[in-house]
Phi, psi and omega in degrees: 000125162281103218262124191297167165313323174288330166285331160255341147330292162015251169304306187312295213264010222285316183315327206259318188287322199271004161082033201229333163235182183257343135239184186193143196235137186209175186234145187201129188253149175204155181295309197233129197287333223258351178268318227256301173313000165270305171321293189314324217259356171294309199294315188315316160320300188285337138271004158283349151312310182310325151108010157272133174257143177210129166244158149309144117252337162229129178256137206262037197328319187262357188258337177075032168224137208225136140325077183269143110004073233226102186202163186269100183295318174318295204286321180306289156357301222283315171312303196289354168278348201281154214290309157321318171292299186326306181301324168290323184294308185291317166279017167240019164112355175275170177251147187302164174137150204278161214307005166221017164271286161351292190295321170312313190282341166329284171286030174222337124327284164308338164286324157304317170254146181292299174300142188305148213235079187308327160306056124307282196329322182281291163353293178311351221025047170273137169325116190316334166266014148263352185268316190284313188267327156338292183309302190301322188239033167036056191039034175232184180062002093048122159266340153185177195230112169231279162232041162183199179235114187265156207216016190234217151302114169286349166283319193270316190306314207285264144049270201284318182269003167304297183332297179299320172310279209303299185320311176300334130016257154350298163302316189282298200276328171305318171295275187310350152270030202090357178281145160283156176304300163328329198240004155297302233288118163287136166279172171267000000 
């Protein structure tokens, strides 16, 4: 079955609508890419009042598929000044600036590099030490696995990804019974 944008905006973003991470990411296929760029660019419209944004960042030409991009510019901001982000950011090759200077150099990565560009991960708001160990241990040695691979306490992580599960949940059966994304979307 083929899940509309808004079902998967959803599922994908529940986390991002509910103000509990500061992005989220999807993959979303279409015969015309140039429809998923339209999509993209109504919710953006339609939630930035809301104090959420939504982009293309990487379009998929031959897959007829593109990455969209879901994220909170505040809450995103605030991760990415603290001094640790920053310092990370700066040893993996970006240049400082603010959060849609950033998203760029992002998205011109996923267009560029052959390998997938795992400081995604801070961007996603995963803890800076799962993204950093991720990395460091090419995805093994892992404390635990939920809705990534953690490198930290695993009792609190096992914690934190009940919490989300349930929040997506949560989301997911509140949209199918009729709620708008909007009225999902917690303001900022």
């Amino acid at each position: 079955m083929v899940q509309s944008f808004e079902a998967t905006l959803v599922r994908q973003c529940a986390l991002t609508l509910a103000g509990m991470k500061p992005g989220s990411l999807f993959c979303f296929s279409h015969a015309d890419l140039s429809s998923i760029r339209k999509l993209a660019a109504q919710w953006d419209a339609r939630l930035r009042p809301l104090g959420l944004s939504v982009r293309v960042l990487l379009e998929r030409q031959n897959a007829g598929s593109a990455l969209i991009y879901v994220w909170r510019p505040n809450q995103l901001q605030q991760l990415l000044s603290l001094p640790e982000s920053q310092d990370f950011l700066d040893r993996t090759g970006y240049q400082t600036g603010d959060v849609d200077t950033l998203l760029e150099q992002l998205a011109q990565r996923l267009c560029s590099q052959e390998e997938f560009p795992h400081e995604i991960g801070l961007f996603l708001g995963y803890p800076l030490e799962d993204v950093i160990g991720f990395m460091e241990h090419r995805g093994q040695n892992f404390t635990c696995c939920g809705l990534w691979k953690s490198y930290g306490n695993p009792e609190a992580m096992k914690q934190c990804f009940a919490c989300y599960r349930t929040c997506i949940n949560t989301y997911v059966r509140l949209y199918e019974q009729g709620t708008s994304i909007e009225a999902l979307a917690i303001s900022a």
